[in-house]
C-alpha positions as CSV (number, residue, x, y, z in Angstrom):
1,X,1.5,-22.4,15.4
2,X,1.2,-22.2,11.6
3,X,1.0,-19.0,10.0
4,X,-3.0,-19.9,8.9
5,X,-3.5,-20.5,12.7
6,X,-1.9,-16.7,13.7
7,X,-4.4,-15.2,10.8
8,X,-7.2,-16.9,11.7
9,X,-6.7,-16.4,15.3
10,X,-6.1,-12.3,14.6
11,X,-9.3,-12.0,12.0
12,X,-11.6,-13.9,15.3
13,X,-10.2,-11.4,17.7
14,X,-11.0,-8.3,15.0
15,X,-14.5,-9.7,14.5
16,X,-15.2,-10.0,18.5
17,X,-14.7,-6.0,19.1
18,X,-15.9,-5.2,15.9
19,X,-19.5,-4.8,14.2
20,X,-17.9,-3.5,10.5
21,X,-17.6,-6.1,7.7
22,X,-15.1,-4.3,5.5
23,X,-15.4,-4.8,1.6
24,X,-12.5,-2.1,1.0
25,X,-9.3,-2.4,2.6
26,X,-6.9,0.8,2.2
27,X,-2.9,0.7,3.1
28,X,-1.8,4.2,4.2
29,X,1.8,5.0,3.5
30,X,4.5,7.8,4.8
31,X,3.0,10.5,5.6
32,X,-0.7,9.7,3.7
33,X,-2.0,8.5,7.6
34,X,-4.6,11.4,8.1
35,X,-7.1,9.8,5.9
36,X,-8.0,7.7,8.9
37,X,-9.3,10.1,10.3
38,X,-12.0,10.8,7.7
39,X,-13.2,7.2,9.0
40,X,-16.8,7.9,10.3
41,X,-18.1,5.7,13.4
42,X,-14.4,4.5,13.2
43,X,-13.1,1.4,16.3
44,X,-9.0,1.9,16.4
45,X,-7.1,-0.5,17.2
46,X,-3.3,-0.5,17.7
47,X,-1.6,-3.1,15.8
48,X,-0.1,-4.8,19.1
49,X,-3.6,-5.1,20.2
50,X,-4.3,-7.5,18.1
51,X,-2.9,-11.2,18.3
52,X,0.2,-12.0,16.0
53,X,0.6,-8.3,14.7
54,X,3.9,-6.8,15.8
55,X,4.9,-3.1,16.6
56,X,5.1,-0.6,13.3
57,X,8.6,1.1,14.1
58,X,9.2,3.5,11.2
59,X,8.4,7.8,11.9
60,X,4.7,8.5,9.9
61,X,3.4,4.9,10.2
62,X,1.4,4.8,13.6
63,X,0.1,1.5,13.6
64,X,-3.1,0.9,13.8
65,X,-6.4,-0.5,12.0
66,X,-9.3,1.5,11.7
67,X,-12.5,0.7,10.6
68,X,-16.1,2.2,10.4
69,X,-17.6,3.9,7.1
70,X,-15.9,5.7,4.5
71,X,-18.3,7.1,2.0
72,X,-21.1,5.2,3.9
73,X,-18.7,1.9,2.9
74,X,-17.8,-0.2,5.2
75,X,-13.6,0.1,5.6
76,X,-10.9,-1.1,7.2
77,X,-7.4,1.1,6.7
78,X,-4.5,0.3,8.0
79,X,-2.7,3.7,9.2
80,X,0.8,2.6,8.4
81,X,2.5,-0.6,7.6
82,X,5.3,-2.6,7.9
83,X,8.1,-2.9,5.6
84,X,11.0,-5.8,5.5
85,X,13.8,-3.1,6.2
86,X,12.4,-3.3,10.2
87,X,13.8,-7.0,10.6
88,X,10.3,-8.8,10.3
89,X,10.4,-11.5,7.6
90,X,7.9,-11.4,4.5
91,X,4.9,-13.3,6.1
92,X,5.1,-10.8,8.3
93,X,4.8,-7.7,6.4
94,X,2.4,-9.6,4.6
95,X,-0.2,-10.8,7.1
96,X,-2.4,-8.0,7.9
97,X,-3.0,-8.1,4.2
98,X,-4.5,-11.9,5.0
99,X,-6.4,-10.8,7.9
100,X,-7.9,-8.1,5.9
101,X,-8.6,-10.6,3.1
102,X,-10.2,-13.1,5.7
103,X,-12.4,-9.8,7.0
104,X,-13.9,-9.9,3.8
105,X,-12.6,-7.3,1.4
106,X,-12.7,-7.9,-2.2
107,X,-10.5,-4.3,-3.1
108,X,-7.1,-3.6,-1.7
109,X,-5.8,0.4,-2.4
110,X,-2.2,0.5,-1.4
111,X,-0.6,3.8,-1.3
112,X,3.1,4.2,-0.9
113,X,5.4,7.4,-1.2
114,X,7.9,6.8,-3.6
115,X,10.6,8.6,-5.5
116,X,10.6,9.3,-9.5
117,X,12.4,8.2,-12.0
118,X,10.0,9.3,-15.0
119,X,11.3,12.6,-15.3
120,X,8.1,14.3,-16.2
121,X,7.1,13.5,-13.0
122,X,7.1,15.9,-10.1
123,X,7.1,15.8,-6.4
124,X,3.5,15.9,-5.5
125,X,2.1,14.2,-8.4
126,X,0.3,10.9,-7.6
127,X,0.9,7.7,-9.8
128,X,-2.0,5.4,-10.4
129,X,0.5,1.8,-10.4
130,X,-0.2,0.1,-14.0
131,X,2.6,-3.0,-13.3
132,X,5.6,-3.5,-10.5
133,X,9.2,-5.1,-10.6
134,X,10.1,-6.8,-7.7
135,X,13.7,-6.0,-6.4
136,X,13.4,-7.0,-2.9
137,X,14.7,-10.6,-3.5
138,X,12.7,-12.3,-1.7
139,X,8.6,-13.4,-2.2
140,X,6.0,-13.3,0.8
141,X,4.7,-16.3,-1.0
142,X,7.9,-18.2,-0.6
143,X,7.9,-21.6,1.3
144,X,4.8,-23.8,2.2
145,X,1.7,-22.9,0.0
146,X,-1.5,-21.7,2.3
147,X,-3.8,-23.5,-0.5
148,X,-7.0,-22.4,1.5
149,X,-5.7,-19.1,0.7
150,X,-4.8,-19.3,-3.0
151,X,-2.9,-21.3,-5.3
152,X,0.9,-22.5,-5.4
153,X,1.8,-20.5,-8.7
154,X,-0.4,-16.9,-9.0
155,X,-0.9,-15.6,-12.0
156,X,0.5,-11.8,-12.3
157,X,-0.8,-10.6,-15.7
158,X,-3.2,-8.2,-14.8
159,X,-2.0,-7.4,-11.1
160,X,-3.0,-3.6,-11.2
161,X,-6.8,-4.0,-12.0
162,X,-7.8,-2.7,-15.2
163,X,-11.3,-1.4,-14.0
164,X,-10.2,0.3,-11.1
165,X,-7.2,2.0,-12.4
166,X,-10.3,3.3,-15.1
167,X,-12.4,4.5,-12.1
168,X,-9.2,6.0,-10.7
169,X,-8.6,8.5,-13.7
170,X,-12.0,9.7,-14.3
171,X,-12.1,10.5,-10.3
172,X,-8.6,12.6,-10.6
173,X,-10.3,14.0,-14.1
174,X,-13.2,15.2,-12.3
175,X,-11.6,16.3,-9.5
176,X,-9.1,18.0,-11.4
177,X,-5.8,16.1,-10.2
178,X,-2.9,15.8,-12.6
179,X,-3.0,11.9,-13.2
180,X,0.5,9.8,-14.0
181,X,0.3,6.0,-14.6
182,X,3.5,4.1,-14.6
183,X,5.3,1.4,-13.3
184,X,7.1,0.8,-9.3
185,X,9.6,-0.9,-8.6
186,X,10.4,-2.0,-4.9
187,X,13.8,-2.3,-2.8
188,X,14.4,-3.8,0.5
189,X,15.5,-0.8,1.7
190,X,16.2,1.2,4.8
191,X,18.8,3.1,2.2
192,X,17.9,4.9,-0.8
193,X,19.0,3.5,-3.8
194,X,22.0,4.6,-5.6
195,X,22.3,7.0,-8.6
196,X,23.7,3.1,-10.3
197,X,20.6,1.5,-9.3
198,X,18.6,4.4,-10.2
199,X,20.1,4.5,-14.0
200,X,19.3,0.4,-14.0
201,X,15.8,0.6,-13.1
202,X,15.3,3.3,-15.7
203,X,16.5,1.4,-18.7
204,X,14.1,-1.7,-17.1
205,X,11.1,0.8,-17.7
206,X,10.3,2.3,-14.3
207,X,8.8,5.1,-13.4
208,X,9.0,4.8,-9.5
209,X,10.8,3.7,-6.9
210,X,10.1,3.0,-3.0
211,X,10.4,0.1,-0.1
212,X,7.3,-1.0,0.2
213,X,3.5,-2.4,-1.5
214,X,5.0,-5.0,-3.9
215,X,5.0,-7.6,-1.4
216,X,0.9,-6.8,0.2
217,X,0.3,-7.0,-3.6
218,X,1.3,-10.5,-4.5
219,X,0.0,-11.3,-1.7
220,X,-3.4,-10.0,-2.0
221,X,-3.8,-11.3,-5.5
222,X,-2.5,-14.5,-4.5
223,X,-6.4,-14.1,-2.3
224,X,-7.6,-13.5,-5.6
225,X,-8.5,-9.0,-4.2
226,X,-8.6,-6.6,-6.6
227,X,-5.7,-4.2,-6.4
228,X,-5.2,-0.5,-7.0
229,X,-2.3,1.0,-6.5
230,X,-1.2,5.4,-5.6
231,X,2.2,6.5,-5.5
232,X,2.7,10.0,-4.0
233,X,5.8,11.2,-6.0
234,X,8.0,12.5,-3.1
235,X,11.1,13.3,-4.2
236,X,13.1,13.1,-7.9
237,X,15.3,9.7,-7.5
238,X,18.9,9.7,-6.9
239,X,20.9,11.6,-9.1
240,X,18.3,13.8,-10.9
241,X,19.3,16.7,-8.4
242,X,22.0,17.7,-6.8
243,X,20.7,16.6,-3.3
244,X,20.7,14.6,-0.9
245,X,17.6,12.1,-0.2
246,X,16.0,12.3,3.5
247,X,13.0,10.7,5.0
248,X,12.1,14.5,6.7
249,X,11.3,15.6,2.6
250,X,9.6,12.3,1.7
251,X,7.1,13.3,5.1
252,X,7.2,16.5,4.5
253,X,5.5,16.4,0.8
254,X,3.4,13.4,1.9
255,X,1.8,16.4,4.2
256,X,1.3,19.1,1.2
257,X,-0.8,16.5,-0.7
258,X,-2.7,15.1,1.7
259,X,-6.0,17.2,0.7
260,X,-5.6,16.2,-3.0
261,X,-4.9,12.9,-2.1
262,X,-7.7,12.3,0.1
263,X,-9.9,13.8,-2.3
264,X,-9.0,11.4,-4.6
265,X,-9.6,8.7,-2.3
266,X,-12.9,9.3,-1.1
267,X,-14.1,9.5,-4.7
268,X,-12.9,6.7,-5.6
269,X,-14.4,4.4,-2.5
270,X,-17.6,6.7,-3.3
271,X,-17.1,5.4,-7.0
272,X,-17.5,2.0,-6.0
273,X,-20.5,1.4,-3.9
Protein backbone atom coordinates (compact mmCIF):
# COMPACT_ATOMS: atom_id res chain seq x y z
CA UNK A 1 0.00 0.00 0.00
CA UNK A 2 1.47 3.40 -0.65
CA UNK A 3 2.17 5.66 2.01
CA UNK A 4 -0.83 8.20 0.55
CA UNK A 5 -3.13 5.10 0.82
CA UNK A 6 -2.10 4.39 4.89
CA UNK A 7 -2.85 8.40 5.49
CA UNK A 8 -5.75 8.49 3.72
CA UNK A 9 -7.07 5.30 5.10
CA UNK A 10 -6.11 6.58 8.97
CA UNK A 11 -7.70 10.39 8.36
CA UNK A 12 -11.30 8.13 7.06
CA UNK A 13 -11.11 6.04 10.17
CA UNK A 14 -10.45 9.48 12.46
CA UNK A 15 -13.35 11.22 10.67
CA UNK A 16 -15.89 7.97 11.21
CA UNK A 17 -15.59 8.22 15.28
CA UNK A 18 -15.13 11.66 15.29
CA UNK A 19 -17.50 14.94 14.98
CA UNK A 20 -14.29 17.61 15.49
CA UNK A 21 -12.85 19.29 12.42
CA UNK A 22 -9.50 20.47 13.84
CA UNK A 23 -7.97 23.84 12.49
CA UNK A 24 -5.07 23.68 15.27
CA UNK A 25 -2.96 20.69 15.56
CA UNK A 26 -0.64 20.72 18.83
CA UNK A 27 2.46 18.08 19.33
CA UNK A 28 3.02 17.42 22.99
CA UNK A 29 6.56 16.53 24.00
CA UNK A 30 8.40 14.91 27.23
CA UNK A 31 6.80 15.50 29.91
CA UNK A 32 4.34 18.65 28.36
CA UNK A 33 1.40 15.66 27.97
CA UNK A 34 -1.03 17.10 30.66
CA UNK A 35 -2.28 19.78 28.33
CA UNK A 36 -4.52 17.08 26.91
CA UNK A 37 -6.32 17.14 29.39
CA UNK A 38 -7.42 20.79 29.31
CA UNK A 39 -9.20 19.29 26.02
CA UNK A 40 -12.97 19.99 26.61
CA UNK A 41 -15.63 17.51 25.04
CA UNK A 42 -12.31 15.60 24.23
CA UNK A 43 -12.65 11.65 22.00
CA UNK A 44 -9.15 9.78 22.91
CA UNK A 45 -7.90 7.64 20.93
CA UNK A 46 -4.78 5.49 21.33
CA UNK A 47 -2.43 5.70 18.54
CA UNK A 48 -2.70 1.75 17.76
CA UNK A 49 -6.34 2.42 17.45
CA UNK A 50 -5.95 3.94 14.54
CA UNK A 51 -4.95 2.19 11.10
CA UNK A 52 -1.14 2.53 10.09
CA UNK A 53 -0.10 4.33 13.43
CA UNK A 54 2.31 2.29 15.42
CA UNK A 55 2.93 2.06 19.35
CA UNK A 56 4.71 5.30 21.02
CA UNK A 57 7.47 3.47 23.12
CA UNK A 58 9.43 6.20 24.91
CA UNK A 59 8.55 6.97 29.14
CA UNK A 60 6.25 10.63 29.03
CA UNK A 61 4.84 10.09 25.49
CA UNK A 62 1.43 8.07 26.05
CA UNK A 63 0.26 7.88 22.69
CA UNK A 64 -2.73 9.02 21.83
CA UNK A 65 -4.76 11.77 19.80
CA UNK A 66 -7.14 13.89 21.44
CA UNK A 67 -9.52 16.06 20.07
CA UNK A 68 -12.56 18.23 21.18
CA UNK A 69 -12.25 22.16 21.93
CA UNK A 70 -9.52 24.10 23.28
CA UNK A 71 -10.43 27.64 23.90
CA UNK A 72 -13.84 26.85 22.22
CA UNK A 73 -11.37 25.81 19.03
CA UNK A 74 -11.64 22.86 17.56
CA UNK A 75 -8.14 20.70 18.27
CA UNK A 76 -6.55 17.85 17.68
CA UNK A 77 -3.12 17.12 20.10
CA UNK A 78 -1.20 14.51 19.88
CA UNK A 79 -0.17 13.45 23.60
CA UNK A 80 3.34 12.22 22.70
CA UNK A 81 5.08 11.42 19.49
CA UNK A 82 7.43 9.35 17.87
CA UNK A 83 10.90 9.95 17.36
CA UNK A 84 13.41 8.03 14.78
CA UNK A 85 15.72 6.77 17.75
CA UNK A 86 12.60 3.98 18.42
CA UNK A 87 13.51 2.12 15.00
CA UNK A 88 10.57 3.56 12.90
CA UNK A 89 11.76 5.17 9.70
CA UNK A 90 11.04 9.01 8.84
CA UNK A 91 7.62 8.53 7.09
CA UNK A 92 6.81 7.13 10.05
CA UNK A 93 7.50 9.66 12.56
CA UNK A 94 6.18 11.88 10.14
CA UNK A 95 2.74 10.64 9.30
CA UNK A 96 0.49 11.68 12.01
CA UNK A 97 1.67 15.03 10.97
CA UNK A 98 -0.11 14.13 7.35
CA UNK A 99 -3.13 12.82 8.89
CA UNK A 100 -3.43 15.87 10.91
CA UNK A 101 -2.79 17.99 7.78
CA UNK A 102 -5.49 15.90 5.82
CA UNK A 103 -8.00 16.61 9.09
CA UNK A 104 -7.82 19.97 8.21
CA UNK A 105 -5.45 22.11 10.31
CA UNK A 106 -3.84 25.07 8.87
CA UNK A 107 -1.45 25.63 12.35
CA UNK A 108 0.96 23.08 13.63
CA UNK A 109 2.48 24.03 17.56
CA UNK A 110 5.19 21.51 18.12
CA UNK A 111 6.66 21.47 21.58
CA UNK A 112 9.75 19.53 22.39
CA UNK A 113 12.00 19.51 25.57
CA UNK A 114 15.27 20.22 24.66
CA UNK A 115 18.63 21.04 26.25
CA UNK A 116 20.57 24.64 26.07
CA UNK A 117 23.28 25.70 24.61
CA UNK A 118 22.57 29.60 24.75
CA UNK A 119 24.03 30.07 28.03
CA UNK A 120 21.62 32.68 29.15
CA UNK A 121 19.21 30.31 29.02
CA UNK A 122 17.93 28.37 31.97
CA UNK A 123 16.19 25.15 32.76
CA UNK A 124 12.53 26.05 32.68
CA UNK A 125 12.68 28.74 30.27
CA UNK A 126 10.60 28.13 27.15
CA UNK A 127 12.12 28.97 23.56
CA UNK A 128 9.78 30.30 20.90
CA UNK A 129 11.83 28.28 17.67
CA UNK A 130 12.90 31.23 15.17
CA UNK A 131 14.94 28.68 12.51
CA UNK A 132 16.26 24.73 12.95
CA UNK A 133 19.42 22.78 11.69
CA UNK A 134 18.87 19.48 10.77
CA UNK A 135 21.47 16.87 12.12
CA UNK A 136 19.49 13.77 11.97
CA UNK A 137 20.88 12.87 8.46
CA UNK A 138 18.22 11.83 7.05
CA UNK A 139 14.72 13.89 5.50
CA UNK A 140 11.09 12.52 5.97
CA UNK A 141 10.70 13.97 2.56
CA UNK A 142 13.29 11.67 1.15
CA UNK A 143 12.30 9.25 -1.74
CA UNK A 144 9.02 9.40 -4.03
CA UNK A 145 7.37 12.92 -3.90
CA UNK A 146 3.51 12.77 -2.47
CA UNK A 147 2.80 15.75 -5.11
CA UNK A 148 -1.02 15.80 -3.81
CA UNK A 149 0.61 16.71 -0.73
CA UNK A 150 3.17 19.41 -1.63
CA UNK A 151 5.85 19.91 -3.96
CA UNK A 152 9.18 17.99 -4.78
CA UNK A 153 11.58 20.87 -3.53
CA UNK A 154 9.91 23.00 -0.30
CA UNK A 155 10.95 26.08 0.25
CA UNK A 156 12.40 26.66 4.02
CA UNK A 157 12.90 30.37 4.32
CA UNK A 158 10.45 31.34 6.60
CA UNK A 159 9.76 27.84 8.38
CA UNK A 160 9.04 29.29 11.87
CA UNK A 161 6.02 31.60 11.06
CA UNK A 162 6.73 35.16 11.48
CA UNK A 163 3.04 36.04 12.70
CA UNK A 164 2.72 33.50 15.11
CA UNK A 165 5.99 33.61 16.73
CA UNK A 166 4.62 37.63 17.08
CA UNK A 167 1.37 36.30 18.76
CA UNK A 168 3.60 34.04 20.77
CA UNK A 169 5.56 36.92 22.56
CA UNK A 170 2.89 39.27 23.36
CA UNK A 171 0.93 36.15 25.01
CA UNK A 172 4.23 35.21 27.30
CA UNK A 173 4.44 39.35 27.66
CA UNK A 174 1.01 39.41 28.96
CA UNK A 175 1.18 36.60 30.88
CA UNK A 176 4.25 37.46 32.26
CA UNK A 177 6.60 34.48 31.01
CA UNK A 178 10.23 35.06 30.45
CA UNK A 179 10.34 34.68 26.56
CA UNK A 180 13.77 33.23 24.58
CA UNK A 181 13.78 32.94 20.81
CA UNK A 182 16.50 31.03 19.24
CA UNK A 183 17.43 28.46 17.08
CA UNK A 184 17.15 24.09 17.52
CA UNK A 185 18.97 21.84 16.27
CA UNK A 186 17.86 18.10 16.11
CA UNK A 187 19.91 14.67 16.61
CA UNK A 188 18.81 11.20 15.91
CA UNK A 189 19.37 10.40 19.23
CA UNK A 190 18.51 7.89 21.92
CA UNK A 191 22.15 9.33 23.42
CA UNK A 192 22.76 12.78 24.39
CA UNK A 193 25.11 14.55 22.48
CA UNK A 194 28.67 14.92 23.39
CA UNK A 195 30.38 17.92 25.03
CA UNK A 196 32.33 17.77 21.04
CA UNK A 197 29.09 17.94 19.40
CA UNK A 198 27.81 20.41 21.83
CA UNK A 199 30.91 22.92 21.22
CA UNK A 200 30.11 22.34 17.16
CA UNK A 201 26.60 23.28 17.28
CA UNK A 202 27.48 26.34 19.30
CA UNK A 203 29.90 27.88 16.81
CA UNK A 204 26.93 26.93 14.00
CA UNK A 205 24.64 29.40 15.97
CA UNK A 206 22.36 27.16 18.20
CA UNK A 207 20.70 27.78 20.97
CA UNK A 208 18.99 24.26 21.52
CA UNK A 209 19.35 20.95 21.19
CA UNK A 210 16.92 17.82 21.35
CA UNK A 211 15.76 14.48 19.22
CA UNK A 212 12.82 15.41 17.89
CA UNK A 213 10.25 18.32 15.81
CA UNK A 214 12.58 19.04 12.96
CA UNK A 215 11.38 16.20 10.91
CA UNK A 216 7.00 17.04 11.71
CA UNK A 217 8.24 20.45 10.66
CA UNK A 218 9.47 19.94 7.12
CA UNK A 219 7.03 17.91 6.81
CA UNK A 220 4.21 20.11 7.74
CA UNK A 221 5.44 22.90 5.65
CA UNK A 222 5.96 20.71 2.93
CA UNK A 223 1.58 20.76 3.40
CA UNK A 224 2.03 24.29 3.14
CA UNK A 225 0.73 24.50 7.71
CA UNK A 226 1.82 27.18 9.51
CA UNK A 227 4.37 26.28 12.13
CA UNK A 228 5.19 27.41 15.63
CA UNK A 229 7.51 26.02 17.47
CA UNK A 230 8.15 25.81 22.10
CA UNK A 231 11.17 24.44 23.45
CA UNK A 232 11.07 23.78 27.24
CA UNK A 233 14.73 24.34 28.27
CA UNK A 234 15.32 21.15 30.38
CA UNK A 235 18.58 20.83 31.16
CA UNK A 236 22.09 23.05 30.32
CA UNK A 237 23.80 20.86 27.28
CA UNK A 238 26.63 18.66 27.78
CA UNK A 239 29.55 20.09 29.26
CA UNK A 240 28.09 23.34 30.76
CA UNK A 241 27.90 21.47 34.25
CA UNK A 242 29.58 19.08 35.86
CA UNK A 243 26.74 16.41 35.39
CA UNK A 244 25.55 13.88 34.06
CA UNK A 245 22.45 14.13 31.47
CA UNK A 246 19.25 11.78 32.38
CA UNK A 247 15.93 11.49 30.84
CA UNK A 248 14.36 11.33 34.84
CA UNK A 249 15.67 15.47 34.93
CA UNK A 250 14.45 16.23 31.39
CA UNK A 251 10.73 14.70 32.91
CA UNK A 252 11.23 16.00 35.89
CA UNK A 253 11.36 19.88 34.73
CA UNK A 254 8.92 19.21 31.90
CA UNK A 255 6.51 18.72 35.20
CA UNK A 256 7.56 22.08 37.07
CA UNK A 257 6.56 24.04 33.94
CA UNK A 258 3.68 22.60 32.99
CA UNK A 259 1.36 25.46 34.49
CA UNK A 260 3.41 28.16 32.76
CA UNK A 261 3.50 26.31 29.78
CA UNK A 262 0.02 25.64 29.46
CA UNK A 263 -0.84 29.02 30.15
CA UNK A 264 0.98 29.98 27.43
CA UNK A 265 -0.68 27.71 25.24
CA UNK A 266 -4.11 28.29 25.81
CA UNK A 267 -3.52 32.04 25.03
CA UNK A 268 -2.02 31.56 22.31
CA UNK A 269 -4.93 29.02 20.63
CA UNK A 270 -7.34 31.71 22.33
CA UNK A 271 -5.15 34.33 20.29
CA UNK A 272 -6.05 32.83 17.18
CA UNK A 273 -9.74 32.37 16.86
Amino acid sequence: MQEIDKIKESVDFINNVVATRPKIGIILGSGLGELADEVENSHKLGFTDIPHLPPSTVPGHSGEFVTGKLQRTDVVVMRGRYHYYEGYDLVEVVRPVRIMGLLGIDVLLVTNAAGALNRNFSPGNLMLISDHVNMIGANPLRGPNIDELGPRFPDMTYTYDRELIGIAEEVMKKEGVIGRKGVYASYAGPSFETPAEIRMLERLGVDAVGMSTVPEVITARHMEIRVLGISCITNMAAGFLQQRLSHDEVMEIGQSVKPVFKKVIKGIVQALK
